[in-house]
VOGU-3710 file (C-alpha; in Angstrom, 3 decimals, decimal comma):
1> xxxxxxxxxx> 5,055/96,346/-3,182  3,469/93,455/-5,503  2,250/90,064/-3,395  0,993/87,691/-5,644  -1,668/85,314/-4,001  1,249/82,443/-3,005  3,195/85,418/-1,629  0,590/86,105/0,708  -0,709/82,670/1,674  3,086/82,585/2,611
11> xxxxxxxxxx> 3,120/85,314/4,746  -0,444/84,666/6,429  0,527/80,834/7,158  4,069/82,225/9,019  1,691/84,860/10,908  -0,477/81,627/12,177  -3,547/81,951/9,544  -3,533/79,289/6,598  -2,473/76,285/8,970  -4,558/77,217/11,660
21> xxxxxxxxxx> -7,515/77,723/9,394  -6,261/73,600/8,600  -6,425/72,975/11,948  -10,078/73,329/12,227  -11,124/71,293/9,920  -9,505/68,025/11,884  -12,305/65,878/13,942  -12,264/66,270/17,624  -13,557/63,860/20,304  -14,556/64,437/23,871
31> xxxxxxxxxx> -11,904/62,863/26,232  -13,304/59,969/28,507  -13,522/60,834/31,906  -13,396/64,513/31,746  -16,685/66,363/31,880  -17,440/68,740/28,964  -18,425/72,318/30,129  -21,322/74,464/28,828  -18,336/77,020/27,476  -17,083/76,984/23,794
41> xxxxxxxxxx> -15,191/79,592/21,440  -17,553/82,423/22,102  -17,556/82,431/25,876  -14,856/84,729/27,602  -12,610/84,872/30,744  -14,656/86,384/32,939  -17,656/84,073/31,703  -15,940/81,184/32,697  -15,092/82,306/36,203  -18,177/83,868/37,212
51> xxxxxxxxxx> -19,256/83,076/40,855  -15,682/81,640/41,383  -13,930/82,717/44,238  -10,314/82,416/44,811  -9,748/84,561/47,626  -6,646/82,918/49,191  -5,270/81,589/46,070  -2,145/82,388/44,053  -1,502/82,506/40,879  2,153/82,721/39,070
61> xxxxxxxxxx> 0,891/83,916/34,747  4,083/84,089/33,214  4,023/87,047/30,005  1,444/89,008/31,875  2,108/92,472/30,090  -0,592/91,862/27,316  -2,737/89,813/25,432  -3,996/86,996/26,765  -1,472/86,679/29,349  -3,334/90,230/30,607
71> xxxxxxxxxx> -6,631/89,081/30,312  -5,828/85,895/32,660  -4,248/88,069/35,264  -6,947/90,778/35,369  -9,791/88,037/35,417  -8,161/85,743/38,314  -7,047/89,033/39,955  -10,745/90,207/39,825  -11,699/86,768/41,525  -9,821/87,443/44,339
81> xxxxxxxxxx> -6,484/85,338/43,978  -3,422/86,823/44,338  -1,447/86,988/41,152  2,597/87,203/40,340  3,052/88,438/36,663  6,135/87,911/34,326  7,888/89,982/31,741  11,038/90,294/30,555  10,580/94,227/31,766  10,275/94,465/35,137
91> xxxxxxxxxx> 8,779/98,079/34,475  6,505/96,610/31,890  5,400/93,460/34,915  4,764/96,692/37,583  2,944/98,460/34,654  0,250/95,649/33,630  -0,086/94,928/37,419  -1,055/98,274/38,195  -3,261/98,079/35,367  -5,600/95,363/37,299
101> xxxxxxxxxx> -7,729/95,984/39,767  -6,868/93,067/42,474  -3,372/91,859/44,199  -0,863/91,686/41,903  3,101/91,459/42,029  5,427/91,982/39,598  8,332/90,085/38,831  11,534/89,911/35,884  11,282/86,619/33,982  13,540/85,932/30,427
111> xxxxxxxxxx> 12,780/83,200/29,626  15,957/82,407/27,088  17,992/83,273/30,015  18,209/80,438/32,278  19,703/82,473/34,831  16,893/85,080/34,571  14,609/82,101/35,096  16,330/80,831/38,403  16,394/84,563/39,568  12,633/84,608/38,845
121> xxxxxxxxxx> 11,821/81,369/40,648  13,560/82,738/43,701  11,966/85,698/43,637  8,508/83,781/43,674  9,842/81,337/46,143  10,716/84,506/48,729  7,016/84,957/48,829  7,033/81,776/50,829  3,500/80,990/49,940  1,887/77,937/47,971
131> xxxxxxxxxx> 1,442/77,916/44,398  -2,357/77,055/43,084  -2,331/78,251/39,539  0,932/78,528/37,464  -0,143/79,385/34,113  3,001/78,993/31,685  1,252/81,568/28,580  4,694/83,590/27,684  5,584/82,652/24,225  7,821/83,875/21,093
141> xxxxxxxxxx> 7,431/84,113/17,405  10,161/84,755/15,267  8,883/86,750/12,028  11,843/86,874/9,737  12,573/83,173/9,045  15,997/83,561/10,095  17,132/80,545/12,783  18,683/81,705/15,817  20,265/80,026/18,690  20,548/80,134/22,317
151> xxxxxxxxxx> 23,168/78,390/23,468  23,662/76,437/20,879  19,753/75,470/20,890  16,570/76,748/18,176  15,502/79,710/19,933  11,548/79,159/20,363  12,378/75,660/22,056  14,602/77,161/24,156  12,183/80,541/25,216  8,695/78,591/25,074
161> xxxxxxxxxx> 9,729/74,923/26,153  12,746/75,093/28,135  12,697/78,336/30,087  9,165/77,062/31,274  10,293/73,735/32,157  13,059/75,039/34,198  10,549/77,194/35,881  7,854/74,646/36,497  10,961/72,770/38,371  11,962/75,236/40,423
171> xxxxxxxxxx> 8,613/76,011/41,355  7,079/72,565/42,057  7,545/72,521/45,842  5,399/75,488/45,952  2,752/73,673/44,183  2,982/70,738/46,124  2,390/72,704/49,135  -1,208/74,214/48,122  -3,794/71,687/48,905  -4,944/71,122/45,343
181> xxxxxxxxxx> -2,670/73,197/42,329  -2,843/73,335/38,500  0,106/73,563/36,046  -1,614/75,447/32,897  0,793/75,353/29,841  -0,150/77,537/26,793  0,424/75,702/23,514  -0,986/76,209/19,800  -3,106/73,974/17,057  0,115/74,376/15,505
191> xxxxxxxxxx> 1,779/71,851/17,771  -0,171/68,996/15,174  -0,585/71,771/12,408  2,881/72,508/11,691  5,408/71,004/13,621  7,565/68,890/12,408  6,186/65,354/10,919  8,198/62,892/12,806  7,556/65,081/16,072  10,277/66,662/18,260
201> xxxxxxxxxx> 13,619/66,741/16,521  16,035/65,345/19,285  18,835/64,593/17,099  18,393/68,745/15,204  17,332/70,821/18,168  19,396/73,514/16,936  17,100/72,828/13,950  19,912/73,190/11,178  17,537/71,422/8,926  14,591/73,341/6,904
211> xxxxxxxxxx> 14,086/76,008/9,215  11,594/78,364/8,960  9,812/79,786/11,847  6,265/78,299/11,846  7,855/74,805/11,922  10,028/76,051/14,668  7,005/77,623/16,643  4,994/74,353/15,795  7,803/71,777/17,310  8,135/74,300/20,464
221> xxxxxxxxxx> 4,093/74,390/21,023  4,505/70,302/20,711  6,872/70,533/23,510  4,364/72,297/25,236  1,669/69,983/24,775  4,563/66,594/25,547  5,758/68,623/28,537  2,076/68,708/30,208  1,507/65,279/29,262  4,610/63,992/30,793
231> xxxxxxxxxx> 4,199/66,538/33,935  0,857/64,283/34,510  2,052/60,915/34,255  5,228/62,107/36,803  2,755/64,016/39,123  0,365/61,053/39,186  -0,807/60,523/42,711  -0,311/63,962/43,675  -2,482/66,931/44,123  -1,166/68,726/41,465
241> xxxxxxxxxx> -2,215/68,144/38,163  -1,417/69,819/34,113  -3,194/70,356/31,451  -2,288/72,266/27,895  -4,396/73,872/25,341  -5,155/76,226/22,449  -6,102/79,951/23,157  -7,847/80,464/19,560  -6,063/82,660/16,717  -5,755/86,192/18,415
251> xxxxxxxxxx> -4,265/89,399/17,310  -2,188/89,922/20,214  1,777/91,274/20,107  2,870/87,551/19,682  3,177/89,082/15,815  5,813/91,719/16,993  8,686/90,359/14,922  6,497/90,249/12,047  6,843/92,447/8,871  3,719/94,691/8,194
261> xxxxxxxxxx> 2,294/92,010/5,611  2,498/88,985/8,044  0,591/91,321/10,740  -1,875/92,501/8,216  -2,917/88,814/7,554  -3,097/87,426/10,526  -5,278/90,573/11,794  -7,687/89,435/8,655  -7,917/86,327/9,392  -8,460/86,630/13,566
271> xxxxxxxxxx> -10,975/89,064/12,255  -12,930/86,689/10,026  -12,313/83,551/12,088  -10,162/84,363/15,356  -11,194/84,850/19,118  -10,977/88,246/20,991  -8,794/88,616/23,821  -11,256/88,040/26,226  -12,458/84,793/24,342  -8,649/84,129/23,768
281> xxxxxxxxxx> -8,414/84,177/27,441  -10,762/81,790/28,207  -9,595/78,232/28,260  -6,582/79,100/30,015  -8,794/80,369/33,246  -11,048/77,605/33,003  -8,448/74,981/33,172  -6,593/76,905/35,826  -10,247/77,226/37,966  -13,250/75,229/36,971
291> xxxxxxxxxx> -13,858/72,621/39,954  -15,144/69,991/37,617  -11,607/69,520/36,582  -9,996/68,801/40,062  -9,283/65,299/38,781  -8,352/66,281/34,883  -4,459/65,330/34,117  -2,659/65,331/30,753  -5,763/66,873/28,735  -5,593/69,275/25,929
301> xxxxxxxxxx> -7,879/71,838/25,743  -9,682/73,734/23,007  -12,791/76,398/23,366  -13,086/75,166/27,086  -13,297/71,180/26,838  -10,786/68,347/26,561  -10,439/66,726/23,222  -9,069/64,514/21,038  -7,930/65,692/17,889  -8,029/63,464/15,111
311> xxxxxxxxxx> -5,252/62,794/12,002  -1,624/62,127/12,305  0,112/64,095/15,538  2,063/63,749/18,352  -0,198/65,200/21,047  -0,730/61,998/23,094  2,849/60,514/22,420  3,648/59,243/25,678  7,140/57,979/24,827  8,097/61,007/22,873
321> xxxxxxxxxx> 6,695/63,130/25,634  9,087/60,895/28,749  12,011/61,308/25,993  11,432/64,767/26,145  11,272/65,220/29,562  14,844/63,259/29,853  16,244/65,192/27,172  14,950/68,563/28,749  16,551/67,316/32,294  20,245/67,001/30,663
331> xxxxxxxxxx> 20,008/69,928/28,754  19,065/72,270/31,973  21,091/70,142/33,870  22,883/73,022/35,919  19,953/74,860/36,616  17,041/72,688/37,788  17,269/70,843/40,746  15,376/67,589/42,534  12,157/67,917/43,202  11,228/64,702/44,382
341> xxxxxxxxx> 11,045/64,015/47,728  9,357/60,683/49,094  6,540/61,854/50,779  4,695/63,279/47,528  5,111/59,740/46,842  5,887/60,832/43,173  5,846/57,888/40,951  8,236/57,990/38,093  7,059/55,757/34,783
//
């Protein structure tokens, strides 16, 4: 098989290579107000968390059956919290959990099945315990550039934006009931890398214009990034609070769908510029434990600190991001439900 060199600039930018390799070159600022750790892209999980203890706290990672979504369980598992892992295989969920040394409960999560996701949130809620960490790391990459729909809506919005959100819903009570909880949603560089230039499509969610699936992945990590920004500005005066970030580039089975040249470059370039697991794990357990964050809302993360990335994007669009949470309500209309009861004195801008 003969690539020429566009070929295969192709196939590494739709296996998250040439744009992310883009991405780094934007300026980033410290965020006011929020207190930059000693951590960057070189620390790991369990550097991050050493001498934390969360005996007596519990966790919900959502895609806990490798990767990153592993490493976080094992690592707040090893700190003592107790930890509920997703998959879409419950036998996968019980497998990873009994990988882990720590509490850990398994539990069936699809999320581009809304029922699943309702099912899944009940299950949790049986536990009849608060919430302190809900880490929202599942995620899917198509590899074939072929759109697909789920009910009638782009399938990575659907799977990495709206099967969370529902989730988050269901769930808030929970969180409200811990004394102090974090909402951790993964998201990519590619949500100002690649997603689409005038920001979430509302009026093409089914994205029948230029697909292709970077752009797709790209406007569903943007949701990601809007939905955590929006979650802050609702949850304002409340003890919970959400944050989103970037894990790094990281060979992990996000690249399943991929065809053996896509894999290939995207294992070349996490080689020559990527994060391990371990580091990929990182800023997703600092942000879900690091005390000197108890006040941090509607920050995005990258290699362990808030920041503000420069050039044109849509991270910090705060009308785009209360549009989306509108447009996200109607859509899962008839499966989330209200979640706002007056004495979490939950102010609504």
């Amino acid at each position: 098989m003969k690539i020429d060199r566009r070929q295969f600039l192709g196939y590494a930018g739709a296996s998250l290579t040439a744009s992310q390799l883009v991405g780094c070159s934007r300026s980033r600022t410290d965020v006011d107000g929020v207190p930059r750790s000693n951590f960057d892209a070189e620390s790991t999980a369990d550097e991050v968390t050493a001498g934390i203890d969360l005996s007596g706290k519990v966790a919900v990672v959502t895609g806990c059956t490798s990767g990153i979504g592993l490493e976080t369980m094992r690592v707040l598992a090893s700190c003592g919290a107790t930890v509920v892992g997703s998959s879409r295989s419950l036998e996968r969920a019980r497998q990873a959990c009994r990988s882990v040394t720590g509490v850990t409960s398994p539990v069936q999560l699809d999320l581009g099945d809304f029922e699943s996701v309702v099912a899944c949130a009940e299950t949790i809620r049986s536990l009849n315990t608060p919430i302190d960490m809900l880490i929202c790391n599942a995620g899917y990459l198509g590899g074939g550039n072929d759109r697909e729909l789920i009910n009638g809506i782009e399938k990575h919005f659907v799977i990495n934006h709206l099967g969370h959100f529902i989730l988050v819903n269901r769930l808030l009570d929970r969180l409200f009931a811990a004394r102090r909880s974090r909402i951790v949603v993964v998201s990519s560089r590619t949500s100002y890398t690649d997603a689409p230039e005038q920001g979430i499509l509302f009026d093409d969610l089914e994205f029948g214009r230029n697909y292709g699936d970077l752009l797709a992945y790209g406007h569903s990590k943007l949701a990601n990034v809007l939905f955590s920004l929006r979650l802050s500005e609702w949850l304002r005066g409340t003890r919970i609070t959400s944050n989103s970030l970037h894990p790094g580039i990281i060979d992990t089975d996000i690249d399943r769908h991929f065809n053996a040249v896509m894999r290939f470059g995207l294992k070349i370039v996490a080689a020559i510029a990527g994060k391990t697991i371990e580091q990929g794990a990182a800023t997703s357990c600092y942000v879900a434990t690091s005390a000197a964050l108890d006040a941090t809302s509607g920050a995005y993360f990258e290699d362990c600190n808030a920041v503000i990335v420069g050039g044109h994007n849509h991270l910090y669009n705060v009308p785009m991001a209360k549009k989306l949470m509108q447009v996200s309500e109607q859509i899962t209309a008839e499966y989330v439900v209200d979640q706002e009861p007056a004495h979490w004195k939950v102010s609504r801008l």
